[in-house]
C-alpha positions as CSV (number, residue, x, y, z in Angstrom):
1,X,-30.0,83.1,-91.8
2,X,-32.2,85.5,-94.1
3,X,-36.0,84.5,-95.1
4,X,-38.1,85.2,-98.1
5,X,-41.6,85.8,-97.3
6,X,-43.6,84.0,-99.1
7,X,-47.2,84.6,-98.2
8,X,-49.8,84.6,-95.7
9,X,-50.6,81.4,-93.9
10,X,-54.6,81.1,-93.9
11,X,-57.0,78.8,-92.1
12,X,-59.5,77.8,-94.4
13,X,-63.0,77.7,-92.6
14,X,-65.7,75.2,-94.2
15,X,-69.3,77.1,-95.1
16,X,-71.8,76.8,-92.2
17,X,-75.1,76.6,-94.5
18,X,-75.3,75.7,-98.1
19,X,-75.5,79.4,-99.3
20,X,-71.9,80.8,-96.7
21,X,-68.9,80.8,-99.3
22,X,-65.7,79.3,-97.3
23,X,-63.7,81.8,-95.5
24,X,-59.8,82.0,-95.3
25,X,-58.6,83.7,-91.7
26,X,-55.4,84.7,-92.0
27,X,-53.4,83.0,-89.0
28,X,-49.3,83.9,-89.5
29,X,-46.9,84.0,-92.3
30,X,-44.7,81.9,-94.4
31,X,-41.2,82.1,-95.2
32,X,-38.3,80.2,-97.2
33,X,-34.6,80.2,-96.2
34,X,-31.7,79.7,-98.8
35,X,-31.7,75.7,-98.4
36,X,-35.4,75.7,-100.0
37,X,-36.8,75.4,-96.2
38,X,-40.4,76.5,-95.7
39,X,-41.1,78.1,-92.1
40,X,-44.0,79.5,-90.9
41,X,-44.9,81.9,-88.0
42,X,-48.0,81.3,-86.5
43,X,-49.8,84.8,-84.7
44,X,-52.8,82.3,-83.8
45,X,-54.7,79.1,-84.3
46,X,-58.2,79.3,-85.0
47,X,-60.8,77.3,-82.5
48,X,-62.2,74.3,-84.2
49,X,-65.8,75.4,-82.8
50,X,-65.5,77.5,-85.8
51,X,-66.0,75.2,-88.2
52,X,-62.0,75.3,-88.9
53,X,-60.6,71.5,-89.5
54,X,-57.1,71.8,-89.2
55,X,-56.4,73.0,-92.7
56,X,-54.2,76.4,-94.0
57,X,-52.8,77.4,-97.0
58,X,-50.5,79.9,-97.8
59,X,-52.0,82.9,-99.6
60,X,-49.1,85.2,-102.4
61,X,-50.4,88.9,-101.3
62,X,-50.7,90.9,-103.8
63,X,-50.4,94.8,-103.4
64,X,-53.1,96.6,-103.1
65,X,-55.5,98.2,-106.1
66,X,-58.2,100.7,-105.3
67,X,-61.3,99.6,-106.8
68,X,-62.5,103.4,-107.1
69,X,-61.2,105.9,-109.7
70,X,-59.4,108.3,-108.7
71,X,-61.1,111.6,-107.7
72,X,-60.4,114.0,-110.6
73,X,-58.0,117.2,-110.3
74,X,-60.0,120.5,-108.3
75,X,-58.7,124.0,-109.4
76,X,-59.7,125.5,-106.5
77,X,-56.4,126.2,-104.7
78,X,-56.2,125.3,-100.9
């Protein structure tokens, strides 16, 4: 049986103050199998004294993009 991965499964944490943005943790992955199944494998559960209430979503990752330029060309030769 061959999976697709799908995403990362994330807990979503509720803000502790009014001026705290939420906070996803991620928590496993999910996958699909060939009948339209979706499994997901959990590497750990957050605690719920964390503010956490049970809730995850799955999260697409997207490849990553350096927010920097990149540094230009030297002519010294090394």
């Amino acid at each position: 049986m061959s999976r697709t991965f799908i995403g990362d499964l994330c807990a979503h944490i509720k803000p502790t103050s009014p001026t705290e943005k939420s906070k996803y943790v991620r928590i496993g992955s999910a996958f699909k199998d060939e009948q339209d199944r979706v499994t997901i494998k959990l590497d750990t559960l957050p605690i719920p004294s964390l503010n956490w209430e049970g809730w995850a979503n799955v999260m697409e990752r997207k490849p990553y993009e350096p927010k920097a330029p990149p540094l230009p060309e030297s002519d010294i030769p090394f």
